[in-house]
C-alpha positions in Angstrom: 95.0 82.4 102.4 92.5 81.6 105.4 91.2 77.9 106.0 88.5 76.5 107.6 89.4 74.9 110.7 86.2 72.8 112.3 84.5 75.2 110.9 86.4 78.3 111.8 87.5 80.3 108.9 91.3 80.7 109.9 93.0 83.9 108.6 96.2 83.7 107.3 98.0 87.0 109.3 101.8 86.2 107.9 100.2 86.2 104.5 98.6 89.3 104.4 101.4 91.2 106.3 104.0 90.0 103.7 102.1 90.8 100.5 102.0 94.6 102.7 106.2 94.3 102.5 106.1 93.0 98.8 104.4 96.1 97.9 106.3 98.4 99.0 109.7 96.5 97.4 107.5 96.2 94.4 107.3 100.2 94.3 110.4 101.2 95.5 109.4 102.5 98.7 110.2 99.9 101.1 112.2 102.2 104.3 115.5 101.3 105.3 117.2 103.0 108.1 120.8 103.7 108.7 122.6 102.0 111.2 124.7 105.1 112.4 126.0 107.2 115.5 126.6 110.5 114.8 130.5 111.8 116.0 130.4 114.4 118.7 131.8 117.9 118.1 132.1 116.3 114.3 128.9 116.5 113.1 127.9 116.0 109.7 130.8 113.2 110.0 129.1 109.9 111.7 129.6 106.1 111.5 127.8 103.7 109.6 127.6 100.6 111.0 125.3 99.1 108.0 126.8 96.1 105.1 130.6 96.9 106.9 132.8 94.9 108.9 133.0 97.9 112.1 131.8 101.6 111.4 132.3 103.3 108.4 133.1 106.9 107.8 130.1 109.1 106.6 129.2 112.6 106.0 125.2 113.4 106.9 123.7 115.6 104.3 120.3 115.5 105.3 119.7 115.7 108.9 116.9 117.9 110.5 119.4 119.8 112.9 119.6 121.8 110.9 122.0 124.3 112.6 123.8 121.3 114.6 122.7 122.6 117.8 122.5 119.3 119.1 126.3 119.4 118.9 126.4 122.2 120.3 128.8 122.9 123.8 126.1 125.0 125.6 123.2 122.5 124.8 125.4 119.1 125.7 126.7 120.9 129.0 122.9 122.2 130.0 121.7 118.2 129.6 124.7 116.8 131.5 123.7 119.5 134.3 120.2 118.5 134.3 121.2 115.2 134.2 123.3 115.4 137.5 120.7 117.4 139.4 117.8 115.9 139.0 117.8 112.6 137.3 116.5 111.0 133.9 113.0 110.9 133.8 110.7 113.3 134.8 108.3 111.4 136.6 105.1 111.0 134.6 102.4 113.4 133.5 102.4 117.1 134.0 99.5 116.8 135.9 100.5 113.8 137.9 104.4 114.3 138.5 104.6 118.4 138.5 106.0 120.3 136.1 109.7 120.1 136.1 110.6 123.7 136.3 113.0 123.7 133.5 109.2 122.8 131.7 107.9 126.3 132.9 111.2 128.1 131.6 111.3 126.8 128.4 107.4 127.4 127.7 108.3 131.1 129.0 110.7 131.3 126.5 109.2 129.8 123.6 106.2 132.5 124.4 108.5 135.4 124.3 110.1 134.2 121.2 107.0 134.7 119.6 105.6 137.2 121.2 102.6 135.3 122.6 101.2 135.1 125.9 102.0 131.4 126.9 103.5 128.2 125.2 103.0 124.5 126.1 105.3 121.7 125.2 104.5 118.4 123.7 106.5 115.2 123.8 107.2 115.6 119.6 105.8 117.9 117.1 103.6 115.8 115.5 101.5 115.3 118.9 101.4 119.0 118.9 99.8 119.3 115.9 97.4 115.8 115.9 96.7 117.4 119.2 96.1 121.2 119.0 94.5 120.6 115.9 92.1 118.1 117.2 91.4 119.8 120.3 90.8 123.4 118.7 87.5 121.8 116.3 86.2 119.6 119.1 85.9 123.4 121.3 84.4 125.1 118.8 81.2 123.6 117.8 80.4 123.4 113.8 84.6 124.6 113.3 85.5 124.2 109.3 89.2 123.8 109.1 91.3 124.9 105.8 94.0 123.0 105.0 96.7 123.1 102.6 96.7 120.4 100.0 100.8 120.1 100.9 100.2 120.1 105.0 102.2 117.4 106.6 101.0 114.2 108.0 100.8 115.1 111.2 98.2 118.1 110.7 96.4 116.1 108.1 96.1 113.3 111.5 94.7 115.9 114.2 92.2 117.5 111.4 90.8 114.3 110.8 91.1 113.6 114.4 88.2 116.9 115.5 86.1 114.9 112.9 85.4 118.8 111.9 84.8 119.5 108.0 87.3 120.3 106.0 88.6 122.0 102.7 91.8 121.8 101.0 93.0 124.4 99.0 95.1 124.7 96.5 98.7 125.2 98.0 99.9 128.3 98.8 96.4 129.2 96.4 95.1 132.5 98.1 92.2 133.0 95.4 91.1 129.3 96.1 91.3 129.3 99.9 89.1 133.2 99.6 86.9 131.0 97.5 86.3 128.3 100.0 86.2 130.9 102.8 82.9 132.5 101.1 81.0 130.1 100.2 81.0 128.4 104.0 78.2 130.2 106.3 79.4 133.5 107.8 78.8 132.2 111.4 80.8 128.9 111.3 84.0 128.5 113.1 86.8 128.8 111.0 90.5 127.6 111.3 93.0 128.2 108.6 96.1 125.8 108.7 99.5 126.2 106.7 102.8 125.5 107.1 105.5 128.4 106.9 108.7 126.6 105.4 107.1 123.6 103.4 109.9 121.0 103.1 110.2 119.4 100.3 110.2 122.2 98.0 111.4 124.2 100.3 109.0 127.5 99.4 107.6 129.8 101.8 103.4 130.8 102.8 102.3 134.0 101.9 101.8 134.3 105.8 100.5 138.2 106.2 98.0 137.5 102.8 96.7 134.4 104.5 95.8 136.4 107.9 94.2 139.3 106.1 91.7 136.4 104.7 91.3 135.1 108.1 90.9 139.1 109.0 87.9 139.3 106.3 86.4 135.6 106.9 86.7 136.0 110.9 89.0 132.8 110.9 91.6 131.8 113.2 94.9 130.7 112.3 97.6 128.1 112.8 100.9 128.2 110.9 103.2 125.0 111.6 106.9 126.4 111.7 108.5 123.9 112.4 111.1 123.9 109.3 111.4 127.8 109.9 112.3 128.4 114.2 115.4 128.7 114.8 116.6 129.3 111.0 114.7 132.9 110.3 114.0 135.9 112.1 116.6 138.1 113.8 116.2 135.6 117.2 114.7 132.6 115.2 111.3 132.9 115.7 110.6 131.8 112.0 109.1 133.0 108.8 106.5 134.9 111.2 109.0 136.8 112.8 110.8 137.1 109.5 108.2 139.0 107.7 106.6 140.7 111.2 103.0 139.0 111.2 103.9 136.6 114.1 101.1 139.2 116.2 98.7 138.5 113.4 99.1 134.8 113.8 96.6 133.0 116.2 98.5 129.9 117.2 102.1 129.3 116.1 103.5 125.7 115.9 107.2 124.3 116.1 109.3 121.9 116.6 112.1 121.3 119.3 113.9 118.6 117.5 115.1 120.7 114.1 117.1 123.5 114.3 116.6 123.7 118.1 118.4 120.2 118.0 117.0 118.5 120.5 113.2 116.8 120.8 109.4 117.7 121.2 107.3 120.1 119.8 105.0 123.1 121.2 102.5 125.4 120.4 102.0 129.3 121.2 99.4 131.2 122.0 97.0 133.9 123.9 97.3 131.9 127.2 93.4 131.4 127.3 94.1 128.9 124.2 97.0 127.6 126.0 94.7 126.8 129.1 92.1 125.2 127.0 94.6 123.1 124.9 96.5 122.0 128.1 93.0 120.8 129.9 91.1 119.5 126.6 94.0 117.5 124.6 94.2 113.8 125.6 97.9 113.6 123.4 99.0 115.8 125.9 97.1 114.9 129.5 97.8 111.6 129.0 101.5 111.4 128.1 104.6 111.1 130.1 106.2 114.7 130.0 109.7 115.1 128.2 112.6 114.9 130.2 114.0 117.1 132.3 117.5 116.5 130.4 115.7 117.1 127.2 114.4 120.2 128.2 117.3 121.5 129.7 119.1 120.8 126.3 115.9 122.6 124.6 116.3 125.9 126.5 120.4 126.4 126.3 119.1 125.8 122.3 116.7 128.5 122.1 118.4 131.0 124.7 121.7 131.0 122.3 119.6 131.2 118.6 117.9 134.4 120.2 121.2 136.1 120.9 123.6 134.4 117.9 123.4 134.3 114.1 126.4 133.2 112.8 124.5 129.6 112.8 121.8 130.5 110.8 123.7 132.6 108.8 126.2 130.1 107.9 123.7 127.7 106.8 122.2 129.8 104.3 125.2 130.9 102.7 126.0 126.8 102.5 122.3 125.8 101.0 122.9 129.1 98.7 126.3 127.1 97.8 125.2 123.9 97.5 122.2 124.9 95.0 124.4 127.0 92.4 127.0 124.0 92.8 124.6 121.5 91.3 123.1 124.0 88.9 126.3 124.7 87.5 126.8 121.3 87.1 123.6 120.4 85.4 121.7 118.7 87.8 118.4 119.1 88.5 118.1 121.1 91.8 115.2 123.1 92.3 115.8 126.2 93.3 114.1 126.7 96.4 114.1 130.3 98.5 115.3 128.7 101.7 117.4 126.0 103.2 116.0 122.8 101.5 117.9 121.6 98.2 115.5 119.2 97.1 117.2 117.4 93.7 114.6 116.0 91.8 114.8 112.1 90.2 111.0 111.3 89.3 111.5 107.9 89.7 111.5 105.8 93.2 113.7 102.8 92.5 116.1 105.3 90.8 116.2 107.3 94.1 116.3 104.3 96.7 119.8 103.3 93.9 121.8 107.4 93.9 120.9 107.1 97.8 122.6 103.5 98.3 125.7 103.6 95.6 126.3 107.7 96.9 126.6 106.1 100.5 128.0 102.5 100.1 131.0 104.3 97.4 131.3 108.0 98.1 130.7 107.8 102.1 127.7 110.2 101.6 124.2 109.7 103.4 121.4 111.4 102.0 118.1 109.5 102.2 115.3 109.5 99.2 112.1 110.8 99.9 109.5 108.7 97.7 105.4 108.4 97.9 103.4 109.1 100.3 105.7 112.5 101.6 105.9 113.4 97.9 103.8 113.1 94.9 104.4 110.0 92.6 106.4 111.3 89.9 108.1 113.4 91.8 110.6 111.7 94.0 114.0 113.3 94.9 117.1 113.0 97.3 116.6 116.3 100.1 119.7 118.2 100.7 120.0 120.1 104.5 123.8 121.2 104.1 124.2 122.7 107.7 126.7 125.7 109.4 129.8 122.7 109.5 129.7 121.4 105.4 132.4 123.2 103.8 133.1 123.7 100.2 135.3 120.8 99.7 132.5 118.5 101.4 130.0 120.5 98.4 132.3 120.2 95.7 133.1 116.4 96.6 129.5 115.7 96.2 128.4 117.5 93.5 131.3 115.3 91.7 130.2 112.1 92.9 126.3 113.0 92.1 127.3 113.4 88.3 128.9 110.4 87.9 126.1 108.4 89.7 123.4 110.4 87.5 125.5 109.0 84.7 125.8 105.5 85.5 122.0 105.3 86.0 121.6 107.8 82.7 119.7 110.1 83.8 119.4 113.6 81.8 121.7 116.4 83.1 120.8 119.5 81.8 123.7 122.0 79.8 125.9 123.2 82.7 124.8 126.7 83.6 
């Protein structure tokens, strides 16, 4: 509590901050993150290094590289290049220390991989979002954006950054979003936003359905692929490319630190959009550029998951493993039509226990995902089995997952 002090109310800061911790025990979603170091050419072995005496053996079951490509002998040899030839850092801004030209290839590449005009890199994909999003209302005077309800974080943080309206539709709702669509004036600005891959459930956007709305309504769209490049399309350019709408798709968005295994994020788009995000966006102006190492890494990434397969390919046929594994064995997975095995608890303390007894006793490291990123009531451990889990590593988890879900009795449903 404050005190007056000569006549100074005094705040008590320590107070307040741990009453903000207390909560979050109190709820079971207090974060802890894993002391580890990932083992070169390994990968999904790694080291823990937290509650042991020296590093324990793990294996990772839910990292976002997805296909491992930060592993990957082309992408480490591009960065050590890089690294050699022209240093660490790269110097600043874009605008202040010069594009670094392995910038300028990747952003050429990224265009072509979806078939747009230009491309322009961000320092995650969150900024990329926050500021696209942001920037996009702020040009276009009165702009409603249309959001859905199950957009992440950072899109919900650059809509609400353009200080634009909004309406959230129902996800994935197409009869809702036409609704909201018709009853805004015909002349507004109008910017639909959706994810392609949503990944906690792991389902897909209707994607061409949603651009033949923006067709009728005269809306633009943005579709955040960041759980989807690399991992669909016959040279990973995502759902878009996938299901061939990527040409009816006004600005596509996407990570560089997922399946490209690497970092950053990026946007593309007719270059005139390009241009006005790259002069308009403080989050990217104002920030130091990504590293030419980084970038070199990047590009060896996306130049090999344009010409090769077998990674993606062996990842599905894992997730598509994993899923009937559990099923058969009564747990709850949902069954999701993509990569993400999301297995379902509903209860946060419950979650935080699997996550810490399956990785203190069975040497696996799967994190739980509790409120905000999921609804209360609907907390689960995330699955991301990648090209390198084998069936022994699937069955040997499965196993250990139905004795835990026993010990903390929880229902298993009749083997299938």
């Amino acid at each position: 509590m404050g005190q007056k002090t000569q006549g100074v109310f005094s705040m008590n800061y320590d107070d307040i901050f741990d009453k903000a911790i207390d909560r979050l025990h109190s709820e079971g979603r207090y974060r802890v993150f894993i002391d580890i170091l990932r083992n070169k050419g390994q990968f999904p072995n790694a080291r823990c290094f937290a509650g042991h005496n020296g590093p324990k053996e793990i294996t990772v079951w839910c990292s976002n590289d997805y296909l491992c490509m930060g592993q990957h002998p082309k992408v480490i040899a591009a960065m050590e290049e890089a690294l050699h030839d022209v240093g660490a850092g790269s110097g600043g801004t874009r605008n202040i220390g010069g594009n670094t030209h392995y910038h300028v290839e990747l952003e050429a590449e990224l265009a072509d991989l979806h078939g747009k005009d230009g491309a322009l890199i961000f320092t995650s994909g969150y900024v990329s979002n926050d500021a696209t999003l942001s920037t996009l209302a702020k040009i276009l005077p009165g702009c409603i954006i249309y959001s859905d309800e199950l957009n992440h974080a950072s899109m919900i943080a650059g809509i609400r950054n353009s200080g634009s309206e909004k309406r959230v539709w129902r996800h994935n709702d197409l009869a809702h979003l036409e609704e909201l669509l018709a009853a805004d004036d015909t002349n507004a600005p109008k910017l639909i936003a959706f994810e392609s891959v949503y990944s906690m459930d792991g389902d897909v956007a209707p994607i061409a359905a949603i651009c033949d709305l923006a067709d009728r309504y005269n809306a633009i769209t943005y579709c955040d692929e960041v759980h989807a490049v690399g991992m669909y399309g016959d040279h990973g350019g995502g759902i878009s490319e996938r299901d061939a709408v990527a040409d009816r798709v006004t600005i596509i968005e996407g990570t560089l630190g997922k399946a490209f295994g690497v970092m950053g994020g990026y946007i593309a788009a007719d270059q005139r959009i390009v241009d006005v995000i790259r002069s308009y966006a403080p989050g990217f102006i104002f920030t130091t550029s990504l590293s030419p190492v980084l970038v070199a890494g990047v590009l060896a990434a996306v130049k090999h998951l344009k010409a090769s397969s077998e990674e993606r390919d062996a990842q599905q046929a894992n997730a598509a493993i994993l899923k009937t594994m559990m099923a058969e064995a009564g747990l709850p997975v949902l069954l999701s039509e993509t990569h993400i095995v999301p297995l379902m608890v509903g209860d946060p303390v419950k979650a935080k226990k699997i996550s810490d007894i399956l990785l203190a006793e069975y040497g696996a490291y799967v994190q739980p995902i509790n409120y905000p990123t999921v609804p209360r009531g609907t907390e689960r451990l995330r699955f991301t089995p990648g090209p390198h889990h084998d069936e022994a590593m699937m069955r040997a988890l499965t196993d250990a997952l139905v004795e835990v879900w026993g010990r903390m009795e929880l229902q298993l449903a009749e083997a299938a």
